[in-house]
N, C-alpha and C positions, 0 to 999 in steps of 0.2 A: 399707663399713667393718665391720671384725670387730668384734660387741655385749661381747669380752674385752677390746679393746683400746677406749684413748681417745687421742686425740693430745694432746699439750702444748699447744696455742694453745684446744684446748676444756677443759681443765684449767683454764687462766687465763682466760681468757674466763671461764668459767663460776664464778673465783674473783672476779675482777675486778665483773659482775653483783650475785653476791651482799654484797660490799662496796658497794658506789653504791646498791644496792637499801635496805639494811640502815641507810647513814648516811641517807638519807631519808627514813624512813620514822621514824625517830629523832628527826629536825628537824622533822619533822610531829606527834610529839605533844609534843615540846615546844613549841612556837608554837600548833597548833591547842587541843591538851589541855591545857595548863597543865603539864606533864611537868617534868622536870627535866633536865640534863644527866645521865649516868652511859656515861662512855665505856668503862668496863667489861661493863655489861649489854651492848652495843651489840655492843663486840667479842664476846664469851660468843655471840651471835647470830650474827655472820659467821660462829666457827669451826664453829655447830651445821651454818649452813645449806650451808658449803663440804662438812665434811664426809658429809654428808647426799645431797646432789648428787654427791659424787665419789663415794659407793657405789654410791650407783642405776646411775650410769652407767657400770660398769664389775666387768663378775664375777671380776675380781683383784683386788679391793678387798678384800684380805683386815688391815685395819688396825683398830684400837679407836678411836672418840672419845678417849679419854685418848692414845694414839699419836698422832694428827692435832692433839690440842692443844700436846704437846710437840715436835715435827716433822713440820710438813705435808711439809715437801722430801721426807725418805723415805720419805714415803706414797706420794707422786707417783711417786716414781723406781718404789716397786715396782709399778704399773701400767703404767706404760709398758714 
């Protein structure tokens, strides 16, 4: 596979991951740590770690965090 390109199913896959990873890990210091709920912080966390992931893995990832938070779709579209 070409290290430019990414396919769509490892896009979501690799969105998908850092959601389930992210709500878990959330529910673990609230329960373990005495934490709080803030499904805000939690999301603020998926969009770091999707976009974060979707750069690494792909050198047309030419988008800002601030783009990725307002429109993941067209981030996606422009790598693929």
């Amino acid at each position: 596979m070409n290290n430019a390109l990414i396919s769509m199913d490892k896009v979501w896959g690799g969105i998908w991951i850092a959601v389930v990873n992210e709500v878990s890990r959330h529910k673990n210091r609230v329960i373990f740590k005495g934490g709080v709920i803030d499904v805000l912080e939690a999301f603020a966390l998926v969009q770091l770690k999707t976009s974060s992931w979707v750069s690494s893995k792909s050198q047309s990832a030419f988008f800002s965090f601030s783009d990725w938070c307002i429109d993941p779709i067209v981030c996606i579209r422009m790598i693929l």
